[in-house]
Every structure is written in C-alpha cells, then in structure tokens.
N, C-alpha and C positions, 0 to 999 in steps of 0.2 A: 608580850606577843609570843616567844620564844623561851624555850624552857631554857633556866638558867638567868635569865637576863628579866624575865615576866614576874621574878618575886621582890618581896621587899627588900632593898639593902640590907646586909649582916650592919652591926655596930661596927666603924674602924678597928683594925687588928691592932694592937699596940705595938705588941711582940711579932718576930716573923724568922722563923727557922731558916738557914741559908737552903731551903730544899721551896719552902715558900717564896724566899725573896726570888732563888734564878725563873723559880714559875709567873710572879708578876709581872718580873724584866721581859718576859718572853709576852705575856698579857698586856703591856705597855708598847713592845713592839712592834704587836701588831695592831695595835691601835693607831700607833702615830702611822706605819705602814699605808692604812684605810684613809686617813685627813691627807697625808700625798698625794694618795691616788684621788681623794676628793679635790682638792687645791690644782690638780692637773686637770682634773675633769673640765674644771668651772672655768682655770684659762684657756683651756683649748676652746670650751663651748664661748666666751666673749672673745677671744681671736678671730671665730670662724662666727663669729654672730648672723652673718647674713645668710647663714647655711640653715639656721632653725633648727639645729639637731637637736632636740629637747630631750634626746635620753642622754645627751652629754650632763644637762641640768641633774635629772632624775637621777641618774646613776650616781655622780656626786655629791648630791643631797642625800643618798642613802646612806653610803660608805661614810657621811661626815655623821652622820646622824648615830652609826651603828659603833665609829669608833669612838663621839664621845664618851657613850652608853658605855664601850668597853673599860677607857680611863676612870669613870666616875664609880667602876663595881672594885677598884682595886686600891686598897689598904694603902697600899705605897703612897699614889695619888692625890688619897683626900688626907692623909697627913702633912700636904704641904698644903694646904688650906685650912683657915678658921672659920669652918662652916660645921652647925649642926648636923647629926644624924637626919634630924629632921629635914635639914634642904637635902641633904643627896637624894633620899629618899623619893621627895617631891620632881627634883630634877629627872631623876631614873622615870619615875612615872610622865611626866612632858614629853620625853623620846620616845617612850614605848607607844603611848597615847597617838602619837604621828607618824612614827618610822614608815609604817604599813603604806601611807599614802605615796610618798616618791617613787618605792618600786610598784604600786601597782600602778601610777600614771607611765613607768617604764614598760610595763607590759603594755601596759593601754596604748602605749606608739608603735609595739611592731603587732598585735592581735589583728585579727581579720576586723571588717566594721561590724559583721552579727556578732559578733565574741564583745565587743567593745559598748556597746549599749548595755549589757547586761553590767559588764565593769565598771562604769561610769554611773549607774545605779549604787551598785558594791561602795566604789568609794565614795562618792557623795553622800550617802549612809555611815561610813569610816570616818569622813571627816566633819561631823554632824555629832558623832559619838567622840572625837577626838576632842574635840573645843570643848562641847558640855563635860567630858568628862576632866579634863587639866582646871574648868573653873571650879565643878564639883570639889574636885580635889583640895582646894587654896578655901571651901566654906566647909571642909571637915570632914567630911564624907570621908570612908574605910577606905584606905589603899587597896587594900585584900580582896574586897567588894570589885570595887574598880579593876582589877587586875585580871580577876573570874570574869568581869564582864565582858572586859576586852579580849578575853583569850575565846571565850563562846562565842564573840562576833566574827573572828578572822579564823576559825575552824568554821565557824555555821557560809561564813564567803566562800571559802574555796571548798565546803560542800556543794554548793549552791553551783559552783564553776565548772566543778567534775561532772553532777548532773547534766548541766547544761551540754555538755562536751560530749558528753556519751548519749545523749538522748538528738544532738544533731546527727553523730555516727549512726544512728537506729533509723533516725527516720530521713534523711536524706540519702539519697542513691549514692551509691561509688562515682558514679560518671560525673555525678552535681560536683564531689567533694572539691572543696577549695584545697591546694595542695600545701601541707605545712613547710612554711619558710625552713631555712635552714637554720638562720638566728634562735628560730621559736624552739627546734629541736633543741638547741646546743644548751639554751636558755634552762627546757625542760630538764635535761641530763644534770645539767649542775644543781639546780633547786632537788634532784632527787637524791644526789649525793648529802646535800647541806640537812634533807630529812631525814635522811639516814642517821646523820650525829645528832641531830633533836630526840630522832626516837632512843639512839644510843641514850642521849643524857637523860629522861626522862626514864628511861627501865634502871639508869645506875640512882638516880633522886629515889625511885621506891623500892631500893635494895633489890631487885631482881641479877642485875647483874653485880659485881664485887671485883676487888683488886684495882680500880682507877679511882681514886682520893680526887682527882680536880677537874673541872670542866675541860670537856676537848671540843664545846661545840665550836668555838670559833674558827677549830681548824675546817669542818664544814663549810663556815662561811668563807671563811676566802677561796677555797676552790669554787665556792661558788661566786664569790668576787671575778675570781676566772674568768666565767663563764660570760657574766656581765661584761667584763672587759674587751673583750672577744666579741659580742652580740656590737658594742656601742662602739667601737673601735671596726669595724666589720659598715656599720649604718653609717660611720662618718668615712669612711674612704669613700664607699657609693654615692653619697650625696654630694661629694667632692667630684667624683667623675663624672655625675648626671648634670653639675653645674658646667665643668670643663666643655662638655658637650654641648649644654646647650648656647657658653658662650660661643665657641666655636661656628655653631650654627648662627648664631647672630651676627657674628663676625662675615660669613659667609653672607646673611642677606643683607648686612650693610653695604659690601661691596657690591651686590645686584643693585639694590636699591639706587645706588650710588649712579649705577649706568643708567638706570632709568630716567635720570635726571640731565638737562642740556648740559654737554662738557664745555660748551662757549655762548655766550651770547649771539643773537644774528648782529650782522653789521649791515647800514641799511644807511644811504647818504642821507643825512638832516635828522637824526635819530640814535641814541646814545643811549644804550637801556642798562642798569646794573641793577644784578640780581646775590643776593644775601640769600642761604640757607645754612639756619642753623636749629641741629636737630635735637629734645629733650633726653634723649634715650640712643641707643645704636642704631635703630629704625625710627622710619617716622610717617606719621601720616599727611605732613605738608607734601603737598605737590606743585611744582609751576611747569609748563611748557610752553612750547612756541610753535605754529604753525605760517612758516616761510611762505608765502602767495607768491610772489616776484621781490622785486628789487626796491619796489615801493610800497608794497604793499604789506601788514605782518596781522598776525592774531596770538593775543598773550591771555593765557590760561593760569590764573595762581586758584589754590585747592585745601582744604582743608578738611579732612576725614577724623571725623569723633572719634577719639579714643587716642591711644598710643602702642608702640610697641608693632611687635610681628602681625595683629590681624590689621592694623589699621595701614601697614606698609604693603601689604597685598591687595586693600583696594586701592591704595595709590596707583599700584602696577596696573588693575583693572585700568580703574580710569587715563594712566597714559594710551593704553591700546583703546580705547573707547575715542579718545581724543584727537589718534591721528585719524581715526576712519571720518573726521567733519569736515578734511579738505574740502570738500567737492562745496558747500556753505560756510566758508570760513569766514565772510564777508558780511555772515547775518549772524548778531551775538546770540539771537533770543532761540533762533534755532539749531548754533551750537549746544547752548542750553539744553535746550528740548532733547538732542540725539545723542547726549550723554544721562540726560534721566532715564531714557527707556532704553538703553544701556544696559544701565544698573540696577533697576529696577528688580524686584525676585529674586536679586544675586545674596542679598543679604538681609538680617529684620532688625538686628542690633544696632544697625549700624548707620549712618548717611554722612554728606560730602557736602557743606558750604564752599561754592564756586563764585568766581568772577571772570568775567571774557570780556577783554579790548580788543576792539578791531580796530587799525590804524592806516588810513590810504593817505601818503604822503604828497601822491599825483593830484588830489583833492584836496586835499589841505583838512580832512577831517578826520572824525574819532567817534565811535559806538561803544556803549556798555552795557553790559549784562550783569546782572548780579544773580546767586540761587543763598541766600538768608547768610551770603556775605560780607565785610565789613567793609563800609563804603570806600569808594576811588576818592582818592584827595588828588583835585587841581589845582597847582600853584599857578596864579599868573605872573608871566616872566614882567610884566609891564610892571604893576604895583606890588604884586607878590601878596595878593589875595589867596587865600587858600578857602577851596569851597569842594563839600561834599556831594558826590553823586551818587546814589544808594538807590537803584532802580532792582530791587530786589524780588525773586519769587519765592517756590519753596524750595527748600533744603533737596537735594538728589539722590533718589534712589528709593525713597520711599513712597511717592504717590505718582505712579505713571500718569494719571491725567492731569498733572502738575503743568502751565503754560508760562512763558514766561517774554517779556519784553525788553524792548533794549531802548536806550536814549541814548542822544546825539550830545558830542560835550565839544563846544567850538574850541580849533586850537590855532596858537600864534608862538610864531619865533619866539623861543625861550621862555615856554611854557612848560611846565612838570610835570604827569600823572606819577600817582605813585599808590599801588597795590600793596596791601601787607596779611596777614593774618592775625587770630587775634591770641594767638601767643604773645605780641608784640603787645596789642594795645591792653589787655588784661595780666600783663607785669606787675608783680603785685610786692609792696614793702614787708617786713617782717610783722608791721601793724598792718597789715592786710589791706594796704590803699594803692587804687589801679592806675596805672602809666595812664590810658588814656589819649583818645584823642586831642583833647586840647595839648597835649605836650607833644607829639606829631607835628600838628602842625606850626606848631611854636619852632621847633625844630627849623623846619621845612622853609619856614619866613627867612630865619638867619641865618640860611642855608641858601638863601635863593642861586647865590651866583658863584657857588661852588658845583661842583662836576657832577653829573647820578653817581659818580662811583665814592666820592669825596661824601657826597648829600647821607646816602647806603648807610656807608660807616659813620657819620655822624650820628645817625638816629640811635643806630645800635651802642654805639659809644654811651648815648644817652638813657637807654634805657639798662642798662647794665647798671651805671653809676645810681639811679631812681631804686632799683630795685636790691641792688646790694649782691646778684648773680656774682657765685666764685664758684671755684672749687670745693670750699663746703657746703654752700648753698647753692645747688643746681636751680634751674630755671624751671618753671611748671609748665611749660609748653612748648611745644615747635613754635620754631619762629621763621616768618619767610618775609621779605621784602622785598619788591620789584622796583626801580624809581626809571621813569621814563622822562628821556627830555628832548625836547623838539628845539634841532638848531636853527 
C-alpha cells in the first residue's frame, strides 16, 4: 500500500553494521511502540464496551497491523525465527492486502453520511480485493503483480475521494456546506504530514533525492499515529460525557417518574391493597394509580405502555393526568376506559397502553372491572381459595378512538383476593425461553391464600425471580407491576 513497506521482502540480512543494527533497534521500537498503543486501544475499547466507540477498534487494528508489518521487514526479527523468505514474504503481503480497511472503517465513523456511502463502496471493493488477493497469493499468482494491483486500487480510492470532495465543494452552496469536524481537520493534517514522508521515500527509491541510505517513512506514521490518537481519544471523552448526560438525565426522570407514582397505598376499613413496582430499566412504562371516592369507596388503575425506557415513561405521565381528570365516573370502569382512550388517542402512533380498572364500593359489598387487551384479574376465593380469571377486555388505548369498552361485575366475600399484574410478570421467561405464566400465579396465590396482600406481593415476586433466574447478570425483560387486593 505504502512505499517502503508495498514491496517484496529483501532476503534476511545475515551481517548487520552497528550503524544497521542501532537503525533496526530504533525500527523495532517503534514497532513494539504501535502494538502498545494497539493493546491500549483494544482494552480501553472492551472496558468501555457499552460506549461503541468503534474507532477505539479501528485505530488498534491499524496500529497492530502496521507494527507487525514493521517487525516482519526487519532482519534482526526474522532471524530469530525459522521461517522461509518465502513466508515473510507471504505474511508482508496478508497485511498490506488489509491494513487499508481498519483505517478507512476509522474514517468511515467520523466522515459526514454523503462522504460515507461513497466510502463504504471504496472499501467493500478493498475488502473484496483483499480476500481474492491473499488466496491468489497462497495458488501462486506474482507478488509483484499483486502488489501493482493493490497499490492502483488505494491511489485510484482516494482519487475517487478527492473528486468526490471537490465536486460537492463546486456544486453545493456555501450556506448548504456541512461544517468539517475538528477531528476530521486534525485527522486530514496528520495524513498530509505522513504523505509528505511517502512522497519523501518514493523520490529517495528513484534516486531523485540522495544522502538518506534508510527508510524514514515511519517517522510519518507515527506523527500521523498522533493525529489518530488525538481524533479517537477526543471521540472517546465525548461519548463519555454524552453518556454522563444522558445518564444524568435519566436519573433526573427516574425521580419524576418516581413522583408520578402513589407514595402510599389508600387505607380504607375492610380493604388491604399492596402494590409491587418493579421497573426493567431506570424509567418505565408500568403505571398503577388510585382514584380515592370516599371512605368506602376506591378505583385501581394498573397500566402497561409498549415499549420501555424515556418514551414509554412519558406516556405513563400522560396517562396519570388523563386518569385523575375520570373522578367525576370513577364508579363506571368501562367509561373510565373510554375517557382515557380519547385521551390518548392522536397523542402518539408507535405506541399504546394495555389497562385494567377496578372499581370497589365496600358500602355495597361489590367490585367492577374493566380491561383495554390487559391481562386478566385473578380472583382468589377466601372460602376454598378458587382462583378464577376475569378478562373483560376491549382494545389496547390510544390507538382507535371509537374503541368501546365494558365492564363486569365479580362478586366479593370476606377474605376474598383480587390481584392485578402486568405481563412482565406472567411472560418471565427461563434461559430456555419458558414463560412464568399464569398457572404459576395462581399456584402461588392458592398457597398464599391466608397470608397478608403484602406477604402474598412478595411471594409471587419471590417466585418468579427464582423460575426465571433474574440477577444481577441477568436483568429482567420487563416492567413488572403487581397490585394484590384483599377484602377483610
């Protein structure tokens, strides 16, 4: 690719002048130098692996690639190996055959995206001619050949690049112009220093210029190592503070979120409700509330909004203000329903909110439910400890305004359960990918009977933890909410 390093290996030097050897020593130096800075590259880029910096990759892939290249051209080196002229040779051509691709995938992450199609052409082309040419090579084909070929492809690319650069300068206005990064300048500065010693070496190869006996491009490269270093060193602090920030920010609407939700349970004589939220992520898109009537009277809202993260926690917040405004109907589920669909409705198209609303008059001794394509109410009876599903469901909210929905009546008796969940809970899934499930619910819920809703709560969760294998390396795949209600 590069003069100097683009021809065929000399034969091992046997002999070596001490004016040769302190020159290898310095050729070895700065080889082993470049595998450092590669070996630094690659642990920072797997330390900071969730950051994606992928020129931390590139740039260490180059630098490893560029200093074996430099070890394997040096006499010193391959006399401490028993390896043919013939393999160095072959190896020298492997690395030249590829080098080209890790730095131009590094350019290819900070280039604008019109720059970047054109590049992604280039090297999908580079690495096309890199593969056929290293097998060429291993069935006999001319190194020499190969080497011409390779060198006309990566001068005809970055012909191909400068046109392209100078012909968007021509034909797009000043005022369009996307403004070059500051990486991209520093990026360019170094690459024109490092062509500087190419063309140096290349006029001293055809005697033009005289008086420097040994190759000095590699001092090029490292300042152009530099430059590199500074660009990918420069993109990992930024994506380091753009995380900082946005944890920050999440931190920040976890705490809102946090307010959005009841700081206590109502207390309500004959009536014992615990509530369980726990969220996948720092936001979340379960919601539950409560709507206080009087002393006897309550309405329980649990919620579940597709998706996760920051959009799905901002229709939660929707739907808590959508939710106090049904006081004035708190008493009819199916038209709670109804006046949080047309709500929401228009507000979003990605998105919707499986609901369920209980209404509970204790002066009555009765219980309403609503569902919108949420997962059914489980009634324990306190007498035998039956457990039976109520699943009076319409459609999903927020997507079809003329969506209607109905409620049913579920009779209740002393030391009777309802219990609301979402289906974070019931679609807990093992490492073999098999779901908790209802039937473990209410399995639960049986051997549970005559323990407390707060005791029952924890139980279930207990339970589905230990089914699915949730830790600390294996996070959970869902918001999980559970409501458990129980009538004294």
């Amino acid at each position: 690719m590069f003069s100097g390093l683009a021809t065929l290996t000399p034969d091992p030097i046997v002999t070596l002048t001490r004016s040769d050897l302190r020159w290898q020593l310095v050729v070895v130096a700065a080889a082993v130098l470049l595998l450092s800075i590669a070996a630094g590259s690659f642990a920072l880029f797997f330390a900071r692996f969730k950051t994606r910096e992928l020129t931390l990759l590139d740039f260490g892939a180059f630098c490893a690639l560029y200093g074996v290249r430099m070890l394997i051209n040096v006499s010193l080196f391959r006399s401490e190996f028993d390896f043919s002229g013939a393999f160095w040779e072959h190896a020298n051509w492997c690395i030249t055959a590829i080098i080209v691709l890790p730095i131009g995938m590094f350019a290819y992450q900070i280039l604008p995206p019109v720059a970047r199609r054109v590049l992604g052409v280039l090297l999908i082309i580079q690495a096309v001619f890199g593969i056929g040419g290293i097998a060429a090579s291993f069935l006999g084909v001319n190194l020499s050949l190969l080497y011409h070929a390779n060198s006309i492809l990566v001068l005809g690319s970055f012909v191909v690049l400068g046109v392209f650069f100078a012909w968007r300068r021509v034909t797009v206005p000043a005022a369009e112009r996307m403004p070059v990064p500051r990486e991209l300048r520093v990026l360019l500065a170094g690459f024109l220093v490092w062509l500087a010693f190419i063309i140096f070496e290349n006029l001293r190869g055809l005697g033009v210029i005289h008086g420097f006996p040994r190759s000095v491009e590699f001092v090029g490269f490292l300042i152009y190592v530099a430059t590199l270093s500074y660009v990918t060193a420069f993109r990992t602090f930024a994506t380091e503070e753009r995380l900082l920030a946005i944890n920050t920010e999440l931190e920040i609407a976890r705490q809102i979120q946090t307010s959005t939700l009841p700081q206590n349970v109502p207390e309500l004589a004959g009536l014992e409700i615990a509530a369980r939220y726990i969220p996948m992520s720092a936001v979340a898109g379960d919601f539950y509330d409560f709507l206080l009537i009087d002393k006897q009277r309550i309405g329980i809202l649990i919620a579940d909004v597709t998706g996760h993260g920051v959009p799905a926690a901002l229709i939660a917040a929707m739907l808590k203000v959508s939710f106090a405004a049904q006081t004035v109907h708190a008493d009819q589920p199916a038209r709670v329903l109804d006046g949080l669909n047309r709500a929401l409705c228009g507000k979003f198209e990605e998105y919707f909110v499986t609901a369920a609303y209980l209404y509970i008059d204790l002066g009555n001794g009765r219980a309403e439910y609503a569902g919108a394509a949420h997962p059914a109410l489980m009634h324990v009876s306190g007498a035998t400890g039956e457990v039976r599903e109520y699943e009076e469901n319409g459609l999903m909210l927020g997507m079809f305004p003329e969506a209607r929905y109905a409620a049913v009546e579920i009779p209740i008796a002393p030391g009777d359960r309802c219990v609301l969940c979402t289906d974070g809970i019931l679609e807990a899934r093992t490492v073999a990918e098999e779901e908790y499930g209802k039937s473990r619910v209410a399995e639960v819920l049986r051997t549970q009977r005559a323990a407390s809703a707060a005791n029952a709560a924890d139980a279930v969760l207990a339970s589905v933890v230990k089914f699915s294998g949730y830790s600390a390396e294996r996070t959970q795949h869902d918001d999980m909410t559970l409501l458990v209600v129980d009538f004294k």
